[in-house]
C-alpha positions in Angstrom: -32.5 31.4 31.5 -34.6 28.2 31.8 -33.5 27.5 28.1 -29.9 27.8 29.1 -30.8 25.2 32.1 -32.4 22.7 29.6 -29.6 23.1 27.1 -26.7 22.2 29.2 -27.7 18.7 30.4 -28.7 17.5 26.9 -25.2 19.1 25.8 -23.0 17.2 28.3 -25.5 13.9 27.9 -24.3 14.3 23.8 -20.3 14.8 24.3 -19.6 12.1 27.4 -20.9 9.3 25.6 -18.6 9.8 23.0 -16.1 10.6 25.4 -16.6 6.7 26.9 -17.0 5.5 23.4 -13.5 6.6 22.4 -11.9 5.3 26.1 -13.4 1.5 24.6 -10.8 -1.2 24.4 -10.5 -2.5 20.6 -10.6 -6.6 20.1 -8.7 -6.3 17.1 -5.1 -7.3 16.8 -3.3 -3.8 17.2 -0.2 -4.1 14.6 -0.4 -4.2 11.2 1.7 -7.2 10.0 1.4 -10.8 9.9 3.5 -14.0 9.0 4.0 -16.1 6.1 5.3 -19.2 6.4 6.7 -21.5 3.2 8.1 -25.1 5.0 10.9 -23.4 7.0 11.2 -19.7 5.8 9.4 -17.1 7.1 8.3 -13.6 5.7 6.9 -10.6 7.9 4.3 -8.2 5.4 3.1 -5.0 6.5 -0.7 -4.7 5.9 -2.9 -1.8 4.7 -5.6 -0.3 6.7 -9.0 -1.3 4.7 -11.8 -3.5 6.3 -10.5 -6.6 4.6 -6.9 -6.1 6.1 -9.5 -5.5 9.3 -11.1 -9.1 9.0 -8.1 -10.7 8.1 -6.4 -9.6 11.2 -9.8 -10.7 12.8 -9.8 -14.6 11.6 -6.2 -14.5 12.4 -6.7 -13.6 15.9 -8.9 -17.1 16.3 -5.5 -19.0 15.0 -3.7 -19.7 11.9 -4.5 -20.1 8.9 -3.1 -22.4 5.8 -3.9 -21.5 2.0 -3.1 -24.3 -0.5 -1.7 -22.1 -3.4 -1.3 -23.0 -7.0 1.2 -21.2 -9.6 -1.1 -18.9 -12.0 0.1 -17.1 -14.8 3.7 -17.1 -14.2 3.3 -14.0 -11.7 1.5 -15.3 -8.9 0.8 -17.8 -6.4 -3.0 -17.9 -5.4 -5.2 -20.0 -3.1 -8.8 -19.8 -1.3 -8.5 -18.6 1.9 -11.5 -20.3 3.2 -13.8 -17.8 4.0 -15.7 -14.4 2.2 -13.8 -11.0 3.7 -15.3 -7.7 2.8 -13.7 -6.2 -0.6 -11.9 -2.6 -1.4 -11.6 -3.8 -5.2 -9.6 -1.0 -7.3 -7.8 -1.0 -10.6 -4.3 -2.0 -9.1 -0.6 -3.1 -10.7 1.4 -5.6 -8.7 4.6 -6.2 -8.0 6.5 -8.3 -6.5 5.7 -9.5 -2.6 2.4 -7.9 -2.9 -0.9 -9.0 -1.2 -3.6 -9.4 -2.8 -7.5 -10.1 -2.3 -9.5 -11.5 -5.5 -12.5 -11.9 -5.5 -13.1 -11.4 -1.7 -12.3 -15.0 -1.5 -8.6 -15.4 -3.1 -5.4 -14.9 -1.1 -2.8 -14.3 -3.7 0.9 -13.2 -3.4 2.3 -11.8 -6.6 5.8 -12.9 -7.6 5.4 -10.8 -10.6 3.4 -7.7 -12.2 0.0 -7.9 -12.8 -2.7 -4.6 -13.5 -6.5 -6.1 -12.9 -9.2 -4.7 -10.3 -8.9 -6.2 -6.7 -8.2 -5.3 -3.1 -4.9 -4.8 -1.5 -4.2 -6.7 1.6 -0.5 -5.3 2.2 3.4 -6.1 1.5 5.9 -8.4 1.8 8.7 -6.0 2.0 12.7 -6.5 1.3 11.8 -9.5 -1.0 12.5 -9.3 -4.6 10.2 -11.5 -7.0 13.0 -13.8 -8.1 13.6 -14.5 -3.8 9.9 -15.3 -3.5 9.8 -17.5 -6.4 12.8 -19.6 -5.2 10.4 -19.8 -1.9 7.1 -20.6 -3.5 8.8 -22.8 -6.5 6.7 -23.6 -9.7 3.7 -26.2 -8.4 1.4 -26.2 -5.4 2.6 -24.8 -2.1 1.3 -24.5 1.6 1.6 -21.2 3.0 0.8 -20.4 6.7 -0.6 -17.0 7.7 -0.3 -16.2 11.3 -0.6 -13.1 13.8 2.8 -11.4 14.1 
């Protein structure tokens, strides 16, 4: 009986904190797209749920952000995004409006198809690759990333 006593506080001390851990409001951005802006077109992607999608949303929430991008490879447009965010690198193949992470350091968006090892950010849907080319041209552009 005095067991049973000593048991049931430790058990209720073990499930409420969890309980109030749970109930915690989350200081990440709570949707899972973002903006890109070429001059005056913008393009809504839907992001994947990895920790560098995570601190992406994160240094987005402090403002936006603009990645000079250079044409590479006929395929893709890539650019430094000014900071290190945490990798999910996997054997991938692109296609066209996808996201990508190289490097942990790289923001690219792929025009074209591509098969290397890197992390997937997310999508820029209803786009096809000859659209986002016409966007993004054939030298340097400025593209803006911003909270949705």
């Amino acid at each position: 009986m005095m067991k049973t006593l000593f048991l049931i506080p430790l058990l209720l001390l073990s499930v409420f904190p969890m309980a109030a851990q749970t109930n915690q409001p989350h200081n990440h951005m709570e949707t899972n797209t973002i903006k890109l802006t070429v001059g005056d077109k913008t393009f809504t992607a839907t992001l994947v749920d990895n920790s560098s999608t995570q601190a992406l949303k994160d240094l987005l929430a402090k403002g936006d952000v603009t990645i000079e991008m250079e044409d590479y490879a006929n395929m893709e447009k890539v650019g430094p995004i000014g900071t290190n965010l945490p990798r999910n690198d996997r054997q991938r193949t692109t296609s066209a409006g996808d996201l990508i992470l190289y490097q942990g350091k790289y923001f690219v968006i792929y025009y074209d198809t591509n098969s290397w090892n890197f992390t997937r950010l997310g999508k820029i849907e209803g786009v096809t690759g000859k659209e986002l080319l016409s966007v993004l041209g054939r030298g340097d552009v400025a593209v803006t990333l911003s909270a949705k």
